[in-house]
C-alpha positions in Angstrom: 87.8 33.3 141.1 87.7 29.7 141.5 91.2 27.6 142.4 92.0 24.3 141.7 94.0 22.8 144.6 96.5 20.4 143.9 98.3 18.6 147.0 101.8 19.9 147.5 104.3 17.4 147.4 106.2 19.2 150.3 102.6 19.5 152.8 102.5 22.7 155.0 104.3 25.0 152.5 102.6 27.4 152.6 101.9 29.2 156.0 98.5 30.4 157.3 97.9 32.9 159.9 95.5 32.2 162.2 92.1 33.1 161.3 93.4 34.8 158.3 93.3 33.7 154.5 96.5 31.9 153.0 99.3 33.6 151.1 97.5 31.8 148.2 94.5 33.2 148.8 95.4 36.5 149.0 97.6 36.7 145.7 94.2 34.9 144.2 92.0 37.6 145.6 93.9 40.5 143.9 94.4 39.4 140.8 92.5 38.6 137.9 95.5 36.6 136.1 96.4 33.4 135.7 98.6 31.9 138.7 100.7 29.4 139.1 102.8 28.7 142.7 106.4 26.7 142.3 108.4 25.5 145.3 111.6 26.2 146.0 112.6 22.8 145.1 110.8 23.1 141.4 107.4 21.5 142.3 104.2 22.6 140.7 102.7 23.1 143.5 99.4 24.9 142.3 97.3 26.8 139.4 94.2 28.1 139.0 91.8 28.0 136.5 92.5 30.6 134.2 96.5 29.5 134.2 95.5 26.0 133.2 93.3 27.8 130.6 96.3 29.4 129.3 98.1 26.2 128.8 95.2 24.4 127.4 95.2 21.8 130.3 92.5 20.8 132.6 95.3 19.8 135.8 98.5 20.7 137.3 99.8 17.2 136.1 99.5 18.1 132.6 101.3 21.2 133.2 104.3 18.4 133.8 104.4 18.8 137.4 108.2 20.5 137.6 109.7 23.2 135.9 111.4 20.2 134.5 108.3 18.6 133.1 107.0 21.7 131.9 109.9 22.9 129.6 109.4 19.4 127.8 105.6 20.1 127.0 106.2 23.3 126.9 108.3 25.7 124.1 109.5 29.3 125.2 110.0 31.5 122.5 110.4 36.0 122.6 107.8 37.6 120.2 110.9 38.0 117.4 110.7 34.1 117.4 114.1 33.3 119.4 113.7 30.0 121.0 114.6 30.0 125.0 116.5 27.2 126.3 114.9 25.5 129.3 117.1 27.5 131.4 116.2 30.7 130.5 112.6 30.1 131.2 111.2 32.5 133.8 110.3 29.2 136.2 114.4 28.5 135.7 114.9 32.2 136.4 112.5 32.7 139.4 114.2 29.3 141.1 117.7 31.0 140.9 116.3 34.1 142.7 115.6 36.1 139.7 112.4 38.2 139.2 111.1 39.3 136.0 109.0 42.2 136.0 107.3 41.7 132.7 108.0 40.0 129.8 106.1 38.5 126.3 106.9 35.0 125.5 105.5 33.0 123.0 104.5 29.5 124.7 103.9 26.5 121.9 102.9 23.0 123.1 105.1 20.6 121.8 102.1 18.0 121.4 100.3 19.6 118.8 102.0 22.9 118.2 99.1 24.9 119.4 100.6 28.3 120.9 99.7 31.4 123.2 101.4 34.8 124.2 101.9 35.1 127.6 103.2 38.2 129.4 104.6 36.7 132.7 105.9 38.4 135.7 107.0 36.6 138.6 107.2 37.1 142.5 109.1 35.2 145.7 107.1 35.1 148.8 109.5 34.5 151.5 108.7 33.5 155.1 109.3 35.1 158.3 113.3 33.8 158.1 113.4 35.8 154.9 113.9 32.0 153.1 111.8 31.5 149.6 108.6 30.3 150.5 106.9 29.8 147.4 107.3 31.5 144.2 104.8 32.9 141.8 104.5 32.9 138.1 101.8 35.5 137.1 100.6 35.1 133.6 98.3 37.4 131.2 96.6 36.3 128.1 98.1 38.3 125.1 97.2 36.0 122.5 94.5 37.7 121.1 96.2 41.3 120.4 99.0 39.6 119.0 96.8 37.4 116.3 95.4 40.7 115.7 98.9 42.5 114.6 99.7 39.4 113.1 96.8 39.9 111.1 97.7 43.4 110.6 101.4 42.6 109.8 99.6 40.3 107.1 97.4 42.9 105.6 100.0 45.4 105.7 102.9 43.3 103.9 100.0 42.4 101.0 98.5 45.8 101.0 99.3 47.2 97.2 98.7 51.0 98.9 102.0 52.2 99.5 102.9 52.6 103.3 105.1 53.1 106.4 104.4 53.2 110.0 106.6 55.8 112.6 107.2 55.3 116.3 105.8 58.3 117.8 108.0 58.3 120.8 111.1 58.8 118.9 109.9 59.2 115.5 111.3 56.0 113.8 110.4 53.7 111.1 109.6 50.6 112.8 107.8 49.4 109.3 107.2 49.6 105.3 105.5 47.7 103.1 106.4 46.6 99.9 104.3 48.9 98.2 105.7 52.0 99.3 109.6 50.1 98.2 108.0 49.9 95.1 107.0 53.3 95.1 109.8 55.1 96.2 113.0 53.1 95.0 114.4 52.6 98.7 115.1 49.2 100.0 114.2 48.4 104.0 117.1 48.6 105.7 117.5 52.3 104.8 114.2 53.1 106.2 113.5 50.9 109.2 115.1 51.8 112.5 115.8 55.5 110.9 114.4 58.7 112.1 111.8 60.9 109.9 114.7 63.6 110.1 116.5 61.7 108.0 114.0 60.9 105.9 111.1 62.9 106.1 107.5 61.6 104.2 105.9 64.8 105.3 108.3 66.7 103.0 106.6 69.4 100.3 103.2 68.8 102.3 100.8 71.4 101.2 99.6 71.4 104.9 103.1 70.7 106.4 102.2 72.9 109.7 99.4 71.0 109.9 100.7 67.7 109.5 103.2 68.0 111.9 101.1 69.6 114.4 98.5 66.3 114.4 101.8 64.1 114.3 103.4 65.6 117.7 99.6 64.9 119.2 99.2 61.6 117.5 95.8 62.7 115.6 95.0 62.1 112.2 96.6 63.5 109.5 94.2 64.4 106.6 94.6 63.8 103.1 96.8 66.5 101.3 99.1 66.5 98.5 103.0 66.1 99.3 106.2 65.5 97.4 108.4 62.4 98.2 112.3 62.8 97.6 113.5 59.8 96.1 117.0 58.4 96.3 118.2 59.4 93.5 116.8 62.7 94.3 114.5 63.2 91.8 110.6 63.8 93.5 107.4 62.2 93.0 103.8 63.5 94.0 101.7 61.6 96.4 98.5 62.3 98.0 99.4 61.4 101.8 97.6 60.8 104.6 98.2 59.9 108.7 96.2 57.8 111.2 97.4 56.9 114.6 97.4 53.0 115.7 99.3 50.6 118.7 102.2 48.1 117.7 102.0 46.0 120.7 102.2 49.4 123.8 103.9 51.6 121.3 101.9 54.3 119.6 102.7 54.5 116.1 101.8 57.1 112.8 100.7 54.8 109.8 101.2 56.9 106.8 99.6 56.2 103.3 100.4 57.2 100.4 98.9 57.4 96.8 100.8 58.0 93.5 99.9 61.0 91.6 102.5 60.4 88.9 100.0 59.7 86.5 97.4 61.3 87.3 99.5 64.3 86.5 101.2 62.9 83.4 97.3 62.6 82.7 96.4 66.1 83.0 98.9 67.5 81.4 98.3 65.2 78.5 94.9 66.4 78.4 96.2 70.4 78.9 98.4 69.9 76.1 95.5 67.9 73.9 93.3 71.0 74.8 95.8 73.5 73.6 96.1 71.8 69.9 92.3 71.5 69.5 92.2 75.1 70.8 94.7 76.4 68.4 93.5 74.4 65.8 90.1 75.4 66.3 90.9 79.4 66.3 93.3 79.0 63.2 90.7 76.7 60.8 89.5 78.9 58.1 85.9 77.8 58.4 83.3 78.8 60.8 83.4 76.7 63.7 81.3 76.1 66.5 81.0 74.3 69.6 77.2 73.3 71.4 75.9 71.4 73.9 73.6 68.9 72.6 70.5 69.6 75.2 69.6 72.7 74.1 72.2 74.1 71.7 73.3 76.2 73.6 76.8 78.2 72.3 80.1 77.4 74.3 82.4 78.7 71.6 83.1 80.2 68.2 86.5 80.4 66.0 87.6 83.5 64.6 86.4 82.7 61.3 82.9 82.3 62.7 82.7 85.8 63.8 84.0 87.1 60.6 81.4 85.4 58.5 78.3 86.5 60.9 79.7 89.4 62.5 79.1 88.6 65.7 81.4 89.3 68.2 82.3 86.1 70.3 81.1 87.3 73.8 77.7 88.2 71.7 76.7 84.4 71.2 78.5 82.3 73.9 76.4 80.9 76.3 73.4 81.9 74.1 70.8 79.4 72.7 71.5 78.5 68.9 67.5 79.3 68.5 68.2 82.7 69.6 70.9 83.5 66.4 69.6 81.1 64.1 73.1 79.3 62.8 71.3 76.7 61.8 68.0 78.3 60.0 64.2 78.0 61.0 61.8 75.7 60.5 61.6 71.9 59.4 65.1 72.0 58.3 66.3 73.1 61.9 64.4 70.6 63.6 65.6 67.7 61.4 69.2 68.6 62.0 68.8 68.6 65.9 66.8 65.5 65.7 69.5 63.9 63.2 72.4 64.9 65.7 70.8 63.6 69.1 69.7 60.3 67.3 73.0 59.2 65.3 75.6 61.9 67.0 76.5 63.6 63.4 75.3 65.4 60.5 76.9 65.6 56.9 77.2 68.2 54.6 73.6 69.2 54.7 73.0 72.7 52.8 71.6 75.5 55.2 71.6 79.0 55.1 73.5 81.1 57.4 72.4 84.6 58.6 74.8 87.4 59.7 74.3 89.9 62.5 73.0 92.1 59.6 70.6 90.2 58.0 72.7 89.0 55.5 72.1 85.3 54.2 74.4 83.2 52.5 74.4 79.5 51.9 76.8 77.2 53.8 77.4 73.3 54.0 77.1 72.3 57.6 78.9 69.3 59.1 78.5 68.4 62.9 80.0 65.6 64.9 79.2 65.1 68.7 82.2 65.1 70.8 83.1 65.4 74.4 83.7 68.7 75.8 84.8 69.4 79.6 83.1 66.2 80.2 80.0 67.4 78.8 78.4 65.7 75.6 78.7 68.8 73.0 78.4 69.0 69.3 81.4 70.3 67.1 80.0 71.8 63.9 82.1 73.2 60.2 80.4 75.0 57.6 81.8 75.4 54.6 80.6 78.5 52.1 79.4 77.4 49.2 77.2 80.8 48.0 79.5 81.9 45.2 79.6 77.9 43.8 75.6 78.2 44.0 75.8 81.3 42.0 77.8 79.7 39.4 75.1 77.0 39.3 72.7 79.4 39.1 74.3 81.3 36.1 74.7 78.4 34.4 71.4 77.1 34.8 70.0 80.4 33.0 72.5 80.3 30.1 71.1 76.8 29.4 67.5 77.8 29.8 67.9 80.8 27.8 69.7 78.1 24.6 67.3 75.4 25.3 64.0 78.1 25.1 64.8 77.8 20.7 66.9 74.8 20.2 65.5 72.1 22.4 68.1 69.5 20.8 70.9 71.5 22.1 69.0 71.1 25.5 68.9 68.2 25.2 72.3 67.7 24.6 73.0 69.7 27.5 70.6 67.5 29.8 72.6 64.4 28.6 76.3 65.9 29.5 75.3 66.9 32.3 73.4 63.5 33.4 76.6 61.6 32.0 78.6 63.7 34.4 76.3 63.7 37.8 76.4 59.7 36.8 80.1 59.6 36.9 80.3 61.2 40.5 77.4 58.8 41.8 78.3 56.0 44.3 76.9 52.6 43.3 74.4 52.7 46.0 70.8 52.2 45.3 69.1 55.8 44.0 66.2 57.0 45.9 63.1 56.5 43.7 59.8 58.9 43.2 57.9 57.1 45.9 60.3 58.6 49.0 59.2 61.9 48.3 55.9 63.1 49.3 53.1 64.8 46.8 54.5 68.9 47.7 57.7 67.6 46.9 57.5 66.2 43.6 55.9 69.1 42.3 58.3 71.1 44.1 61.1 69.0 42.5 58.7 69.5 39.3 59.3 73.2 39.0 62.8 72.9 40.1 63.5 70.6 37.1 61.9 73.5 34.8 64.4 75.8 36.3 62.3 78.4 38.4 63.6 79.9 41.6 62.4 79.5 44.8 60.6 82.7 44.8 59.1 81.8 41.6 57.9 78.1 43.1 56.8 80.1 46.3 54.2 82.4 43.7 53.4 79.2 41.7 52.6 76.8 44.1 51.0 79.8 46.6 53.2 79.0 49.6 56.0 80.6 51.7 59.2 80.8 50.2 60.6 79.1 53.3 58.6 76.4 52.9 59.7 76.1 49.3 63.5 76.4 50.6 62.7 73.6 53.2 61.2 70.8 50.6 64.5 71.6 48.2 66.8 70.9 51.3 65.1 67.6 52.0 65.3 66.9 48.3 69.0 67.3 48.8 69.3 65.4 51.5 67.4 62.4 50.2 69.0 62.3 46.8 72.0 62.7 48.4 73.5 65.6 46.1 74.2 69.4 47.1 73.6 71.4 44.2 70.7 72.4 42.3 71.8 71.1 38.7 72.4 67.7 40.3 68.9 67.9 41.1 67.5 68.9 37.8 69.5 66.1 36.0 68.3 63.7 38.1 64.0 64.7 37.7 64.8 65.7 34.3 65.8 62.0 33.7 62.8 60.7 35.1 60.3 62.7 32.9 59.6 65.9 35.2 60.0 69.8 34.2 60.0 68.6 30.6 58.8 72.2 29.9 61.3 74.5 30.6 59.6 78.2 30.7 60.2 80.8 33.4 57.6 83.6 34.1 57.8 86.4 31.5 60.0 85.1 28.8 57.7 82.9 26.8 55.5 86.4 25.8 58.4 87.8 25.4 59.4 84.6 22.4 56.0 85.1 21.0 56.3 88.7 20.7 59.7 87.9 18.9 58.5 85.4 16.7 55.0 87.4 15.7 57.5 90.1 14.5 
């Protein structure tokens, strides 16, 4: 290391040996710190490079000269900020025979303000009378670790993330942060300078053992859930976790802490959300069920489900709906599953619902998508409407059977009923002929001259499903659900004016050639 060499003002104070390096030179060749040498009488007397550094000064003169100059360019302050008088500054203190050890001081140029953190120890060398020779101030550059804490302190104060910090040598707070005030209810001065004994963060830890263990070592503590008494006693959950850090040459625990509070009052608003729908959805006396939308395939069933199929719940859960056939066959199927991906609902749309034993019975089917252990799922109600069709049905004979030999009554009938379908109409635009394709007019044709769908099927030389598809689009784009509504409306615009079903007409002619 290089040293700048400034004339003593008191020449020949400091011995050589003969042959042999100066005291000077051998303080410089063993250590790597900044130097400076004072005379007994208070002079300056010599620095090297890196104390000049430390000072922000290119020459001994700027450094004031004297411990007197000095302490004017020169402010002492301890790392807690209290400001040294002149005469307690370690030159003062090594000129009245006192040696410091090591100590931080804050140094701030009075100039400009400008400061370092210097930890300083000093040293008398004496000469062979055992009188003070010279005396040595031996300095180390701090400032850097401490702008780094202060940046930490910084960061730590503003950090939102609760927190608090432990001494590990005799497991004290040494700090908190306002977040972890905020979350807790205790104010600082009953947390710093107090033992985790007394307050203990590792409390209802899940992994206490562990925790403790990796705080006696100073390792990390992992993330685990804990309980934090409060000081009014009541307890909050947290999700904690530890990692060791320095606070100037003091090994510390920085714990962290997360509030689970709501994420709890969260879940069991959700448990307790789950439990209605649940309850609800065993107790409604429709069939329900629950599917996901790719693939249909069955999560759940109510109870009323399984009475109106006869399958048994563990039967179909988990199943395809393709595989049981809820939701018919064909066309019809298709357009439903197309209808519910595309627009996420369906609405009242007639189908016919089999039973484990074959049995079919007609149903309305309603379906809404919904979300379902976050899984996109479709809720579906049907309502049974078989007995209401075979009213319709009834009826419809009774007024084929009048209207077969006295066609005014018919049309009587025809005009009742049309007045009444009218009155239940919204007063949205009516679909006209030209949204239904050829098959279906003249399926809509037959329907209006009140055959059956087996009797279309035989008429028209086609599967009855297919015949039960082309009325269940009907339906769905006149918008009606029963099968009168349907012949009033074609009836109206001029199809199925003749009303004869297979077999009775011969039957008429018989009776009227008799």
């Amino acid at each position: 290391m290089r040293a700048t060499r400034v004339p003593s003002q008191r020449p020949g104070r400091i011995p050589q040996d003969a042959g042999g390096p100066t005291h000077l030179q051998q303080i410089i060749a063993a250590l790597t710190e900044g130097v400076i040498i004072i005379d007994p009488d208070g002079t300056l007397s010599w620095a090297d490079e890196t104390a000049l550094d430390l000072h922000g000064v290119r020459n001994l003169k700027d450094l004031g000269g004297t411990a007197a100059g000095f302490a004017e360019r020169y402010q002492l302050a301890y790392r807690n900020q209290q400001t040294l008088r002149p005469s307690e500054y370690p030159i003062q203190s090594l000129l009245r025979g006192e040696t410091i050890d090591k100590a931080l001081f804050e140094v701030i140029r009075r100039s400009d303000g400008k400061r370092w953190f210097h930890e300083i120890r000093t040293m008398a060398l004496n000469d062979p009378a055992g009188e003070p020779d010279c005396l040595v101030l031996i300095l180390n550059d701090e400032t850097e670790r401490f702008n780094a804490e202060e940046r930490f302190e910084r960061a730590f104060a503003a950090n939102p993330a609760p927190a608090i910090i432990a001494r590990l040598s005799d497991m004290r707070y040494v700090k908190v942060n306002h977040g972890f005030l905020e979350l807790t209810g205790y104010h600082r001065g009953a947390l710093i300078g107090h033992s985790m004994h007394e307050i203990d963060v590792l409390r209802g830890a899940e992994r206490r053992e562990l925790a403790i263990t990796r705080l006696n070592d100073g390792e990390t503590i992992p993330q685990m859930e804990g309980c934090l008494l409060l000081p009014d006693g009541r307890e909050k959950t947290v999700l904690l976790g530890g990692q060791p850090l320095e606070i100037g040459d003091a090994a510390c625990m920085l714990f962290t802490f997360a509030d689970l509070h709501p994420r709890q009052q969260a879940q069991d608003a959700l448990r307790l959300s789950e439990e209605r729908f649940a309850k609800a959805f065993r107790m409604a006396p429709g069939p329900m069920a629950i599917f996901t939308l790719d693939g249909l395939r069955i999560l759940d069933v109510n109870d009323a489900f399984t009475n109106a199929t006869g399958w048994r719940r563990e039967e179909v859960v988990g199943r395809p709906e393709a595989e049981v056939e809820f939701w018919g066959q064909g066309a019809l199927r298709d357009e439903l599953e197309h209808q519910m991906k595309q627009t996420g609902r369906v609405r009242s749309v007639e189908i016919e619902l089999q039973s484990k034993d074959g049995v079919r019975r007609d149903y309305l089917l309603s379906a809404e998508m919904v979300e379902f252990h976050h899984e996109r799922c479709v809720l579906s109600v049907m309502l049974d409407i078989t007995e209401r069709k075979q009213t319709e049905t009834e009826l419809l004979t009774a007024v084929q059977s009048v209207m077969q030999d006295t066609s005014w009554l018919g049309q009587k009938i025809v005009e009742k009923l049309a007045n009444a379908t009218r009155g239940r109409r919204s007063a949205a635009k009516q679909p006209d002929m030209e949204t239904l394709t050829t098959r279906a007019i003249e399926v809509l044709g037959l329907v209006a001259q009140g055959l059956s769908d087996a009797d279309i099927a035989d008429r028209l030389d086609i599967a009855q499903n297919t015949v039960r598809n082309h009325v269940s689009a009907i339906y769905r784009k006149l918008g009606v659900h029963r099968r009168s509504a349907v012949i009033v409306w074609a009836r109206e615009r001029g199809l199925g004016a003749s009303v004869q079903t297979p077999g009775k007409t011969s039957k008429s002619r018989r009776k009227k050639s008799a």
